[in-house]
N, C-alpha and C positions, 0 to 999 in steps of 0.2 A: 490476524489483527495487525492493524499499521497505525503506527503515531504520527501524526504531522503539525510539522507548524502553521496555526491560521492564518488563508491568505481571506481574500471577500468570495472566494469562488466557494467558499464552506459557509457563508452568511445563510441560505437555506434551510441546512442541518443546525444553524444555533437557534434560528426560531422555532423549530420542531423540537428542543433539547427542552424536559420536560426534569422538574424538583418539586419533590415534597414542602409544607411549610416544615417536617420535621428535620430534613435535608439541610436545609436554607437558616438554621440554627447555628449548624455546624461551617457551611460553606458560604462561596459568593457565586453569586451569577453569571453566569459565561458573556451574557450582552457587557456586562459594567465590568469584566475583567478585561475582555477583548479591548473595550473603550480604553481604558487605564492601560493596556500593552502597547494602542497606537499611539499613545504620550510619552514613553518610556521605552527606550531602547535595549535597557536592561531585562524589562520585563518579553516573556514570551509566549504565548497562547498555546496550549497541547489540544490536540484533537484525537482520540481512538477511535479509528473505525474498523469493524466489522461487519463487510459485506456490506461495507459503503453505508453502514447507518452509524451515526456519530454517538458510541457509547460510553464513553467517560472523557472527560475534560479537566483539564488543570494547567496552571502557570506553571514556569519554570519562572525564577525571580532572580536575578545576580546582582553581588555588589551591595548597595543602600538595603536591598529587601531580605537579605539573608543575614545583614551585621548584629539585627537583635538578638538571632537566635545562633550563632556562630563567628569564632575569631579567625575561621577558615579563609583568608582572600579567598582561595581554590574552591566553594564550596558552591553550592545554589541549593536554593529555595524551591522546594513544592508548595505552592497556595491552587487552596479553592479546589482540590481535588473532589471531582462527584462523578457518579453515576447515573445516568438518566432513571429512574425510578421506573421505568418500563421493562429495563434490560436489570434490574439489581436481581443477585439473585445464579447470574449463569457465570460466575466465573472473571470478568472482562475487568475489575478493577485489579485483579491480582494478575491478569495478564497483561495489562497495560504497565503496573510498577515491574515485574518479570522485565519488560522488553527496555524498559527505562535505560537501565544502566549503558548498555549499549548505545545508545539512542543521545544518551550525554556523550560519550567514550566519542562517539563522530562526529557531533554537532558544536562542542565545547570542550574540546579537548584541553581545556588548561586548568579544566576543573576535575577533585580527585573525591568531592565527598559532595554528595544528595543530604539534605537538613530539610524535614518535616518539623512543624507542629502544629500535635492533635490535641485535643479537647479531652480532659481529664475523663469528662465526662460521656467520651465516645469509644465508647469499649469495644464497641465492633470492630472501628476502622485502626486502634492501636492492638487489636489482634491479625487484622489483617496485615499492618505493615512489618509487623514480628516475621509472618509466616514471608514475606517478602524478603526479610535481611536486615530489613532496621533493627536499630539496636538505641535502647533506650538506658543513657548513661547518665541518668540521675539527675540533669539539667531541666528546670519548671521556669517557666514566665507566666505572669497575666497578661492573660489578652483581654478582646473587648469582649467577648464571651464567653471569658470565666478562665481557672486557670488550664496553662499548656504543659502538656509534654512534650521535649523536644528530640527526636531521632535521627539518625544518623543513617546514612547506607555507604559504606568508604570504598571508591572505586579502585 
Protein backbone atom coordinates (compact mmCIF):
# COMPACT_ATOMS: atom_id res chain seq x y z
CA UNK A 1 0.00 0.00 0.00
CA UNK A 2 0.99 3.53 -0.91
CA UNK A 3 -0.60 7.00 0.43
CA UNK A 4 -0.58 9.78 -1.90
CA UNK A 5 -1.47 13.17 -2.16
CA UNK A 6 -4.46 13.87 -4.71
CA UNK A 7 -3.49 15.28 -7.75
CA UNK A 8 -6.71 15.21 -10.93
CA UNK A 9 -4.73 12.19 -12.35
CA UNK A 10 -6.62 10.17 -9.39
CA UNK A 11 -10.06 11.96 -10.29
CA UNK A 12 -11.09 8.38 -11.84
CA UNK A 13 -10.53 6.30 -8.72
CA UNK A 14 -12.69 9.04 -6.70
CA UNK A 15 -15.74 8.53 -8.90
CA UNK A 16 -15.29 4.67 -8.52
CA UNK A 17 -14.83 5.40 -4.44
CA UNK A 18 -17.92 3.91 -3.16
CA UNK A 19 -19.79 4.60 0.88
CA UNK A 20 -22.49 3.35 2.76
CA UNK A 21 -25.46 5.72 3.80
CA UNK A 22 -24.28 4.02 7.28
CA UNK A 23 -20.61 5.27 6.39
CA UNK A 24 -21.63 8.73 5.41
CA UNK A 25 -22.94 9.20 9.18
CA UNK A 26 -19.71 9.09 10.33
CA UNK A 27 -17.53 10.64 7.39
CA UNK A 28 -17.52 13.25 4.30
CA UNK A 29 -17.18 12.61 0.87
CA UNK A 30 -13.90 12.35 -0.95
CA UNK A 31 -15.61 14.69 -4.05
CA UNK A 32 -16.70 17.62 -1.31
CA UNK A 33 -13.42 17.06 0.66
CA UNK A 34 -11.12 17.11 -2.50
CA UNK A 35 -13.31 20.49 -3.39
CA UNK A 36 -12.65 22.04 0.14
CA UNK A 37 -8.60 20.83 -0.14
CA UNK A 38 -8.35 22.92 -3.64
CA UNK A 39 -9.59 26.14 -1.43
CA UNK A 40 -7.49 25.49 1.40
CA UNK A 41 -3.93 25.08 1.44
CA UNK A 42 -3.91 23.78 4.80
CA UNK A 43 -6.06 21.25 3.98
CA UNK A 44 -4.70 17.96 2.12
CA UNK A 45 -6.47 15.11 0.33
CA UNK A 46 -4.86 11.33 1.29
CA UNK A 47 -5.33 8.70 -1.13
CA UNK A 48 -4.43 4.63 -0.24
CA UNK A 49 -3.85 2.54 -2.80
CA UNK A 50 -3.48 -0.96 -3.22
CA UNK A 51 -2.60 -2.43 -6.38
CA UNK A 52 -3.63 0.75 -7.70
CA UNK A 53 -7.36 0.63 -6.55
CA UNK A 54 -8.05 3.70 -4.29
CA UNK A 55 -8.89 2.00 -0.76
CA UNK A 56 -9.20 4.34 1.93
CA UNK A 57 -9.17 8.15 1.85
CA UNK A 58 -8.84 10.86 4.31
CA UNK A 59 -7.57 14.71 4.95
CA UNK A 60 -4.80 15.69 6.59
CA UNK A 61 -6.04 19.30 8.06
CA UNK A 62 -3.33 21.90 9.65
CA UNK A 63 -3.53 24.83 11.45
CA UNK A 64 -7.40 26.45 11.51
CA UNK A 65 -8.80 22.66 11.17
CA UNK A 66 -6.89 21.04 13.94
CA UNK A 67 -7.28 24.28 16.62
CA UNK A 68 -10.71 22.81 17.84
CA UNK A 69 -9.55 19.63 18.74
CA UNK A 70 -5.74 20.53 19.86
CA UNK A 71 -3.32 23.42 21.38
CA UNK A 72 -0.73 21.65 19.37
CA UNK A 73 0.81 24.39 16.54
CA UNK A 74 2.84 21.00 15.60
CA UNK A 75 -0.28 18.90 15.38
CA UNK A 76 -2.65 18.03 12.18
CA UNK A 77 -5.79 16.78 11.83
CA UNK A 78 -7.25 13.53 10.26
CA UNK A 79 -10.91 14.21 8.71
CA UNK A 80 -13.28 12.07 6.80
CA UNK A 81 -11.31 9.11 7.18
CA UNK A 82 -13.23 6.06 5.16
CA UNK A 83 -12.94 3.03 3.55
CA UNK A 84 -14.53 2.07 0.25
CA UNK A 85 -17.12 -0.36 1.52
CA UNK A 86 -16.10 -2.89 -1.06
CA UNK A 87 -12.49 -3.33 0.34
CA UNK A 88 -13.90 -3.02 4.37
CA UNK A 89 -13.08 -5.69 5.86
CA UNK A 90 -9.23 -6.82 4.57
CA UNK A 91 -7.12 -4.89 6.74
CA UNK A 92 -6.32 -1.41 4.47
CA UNK A 93 -7.75 1.16 7.07
CA UNK A 94 -5.12 -0.10 9.75
CA UNK A 95 -2.57 -0.21 7.10
CA UNK A 96 -3.02 2.94 5.89
CA UNK A 97 -2.99 4.64 9.67
CA UNK A 98 0.31 2.01 10.33
CA UNK A 99 2.10 3.92 7.30
CA UNK A 100 0.62 7.43 8.41
CA UNK A 101 3.22 8.28 10.85
CA UNK A 102 5.93 8.13 8.55
CA UNK A 103 4.12 9.62 5.72
CA UNK A 104 3.74 12.83 8.19
CA UNK A 105 7.66 12.30 9.50
CA UNK A 106 8.40 13.22 5.38
CA UNK A 107 5.78 15.16 4.08
CA UNK A 108 5.37 17.82 7.28
CA UNK A 109 8.10 17.57 9.11
CA UNK A 110 7.40 20.32 11.71
CA UNK A 111 4.62 18.60 12.81
CA UNK A 112 5.05 16.09 16.00
CA UNK A 113 1.35 14.78 16.93
CA UNK A 114 -1.74 13.16 14.49
CA UNK A 115 -5.33 14.55 16.34
CA UNK A 116 -8.33 12.39 15.36
CA UNK A 117 -11.91 12.87 16.30
CA UNK A 118 -14.18 9.95 16.35
CA UNK A 119 -17.87 9.69 16.89
CA UNK A 120 -18.57 8.43 20.48
CA UNK A 121 -20.76 6.47 18.76
CA UNK A 122 -18.26 4.57 16.49
CA UNK A 123 -17.03 1.96 18.24
CA UNK A 124 -15.44 0.24 15.50
CA UNK A 125 -13.36 2.92 14.16
CA UNK A 126 -12.02 4.17 18.02
CA UNK A 127 -11.05 0.43 18.39
CA UNK A 128 -9.43 0.54 15.39
CA UNK A 129 -7.34 3.62 16.05
CA UNK A 130 -6.41 2.16 19.65
CA UNK A 131 -4.96 -0.90 17.97
CA UNK A 132 -3.17 1.91 15.59
CA UNK A 133 -1.38 3.99 18.68
CA UNK A 134 -3.92 6.55 19.29
CA UNK A 135 -4.41 7.29 22.66
CA UNK A 136 -7.48 8.76 23.98
CA UNK A 137 -6.80 11.20 26.83
CA UNK A 138 -10.13 12.02 28.13
CA UNK A 139 -10.54 15.25 25.72
CA UNK A 140 -14.75 15.21 24.26
CA UNK A 141 -16.22 17.99 21.89
CA UNK A 142 -19.56 18.16 20.08
CA UNK A 143 -19.61 17.87 16.63
CA UNK A 144 -22.28 18.23 14.09
CA UNK A 145 -22.95 14.63 14.67
CA UNK A 146 -23.07 14.15 17.99
CA UNK A 147 -20.46 13.92 20.52
CA UNK A 148 -16.41 13.38 19.68
CA UNK A 149 -13.68 11.66 21.09
CA UNK A 150 -10.47 13.21 20.50
CA UNK A 151 -7.07 10.97 19.92
CA UNK A 152 -3.86 11.54 19.68
CA UNK A 153 -0.78 9.60 17.80
CA UNK A 154 2.51 11.64 19.12
CA UNK A 155 5.31 11.34 16.60
Amino acid sequence: MQLHFYDDSFNHLIEQYKLTEEQLRFTGIPNECIKLSNEDLNRHSILALENDKLVTFFVLHRNDGVKPYSDNDKSILIRAFSTDYRHQGNGYAKKALMLLPDFVKKNFIDINEIVLAVNIKNEAAQGLYKKCGYIDEGTRKMGKKGELIIMSYFL
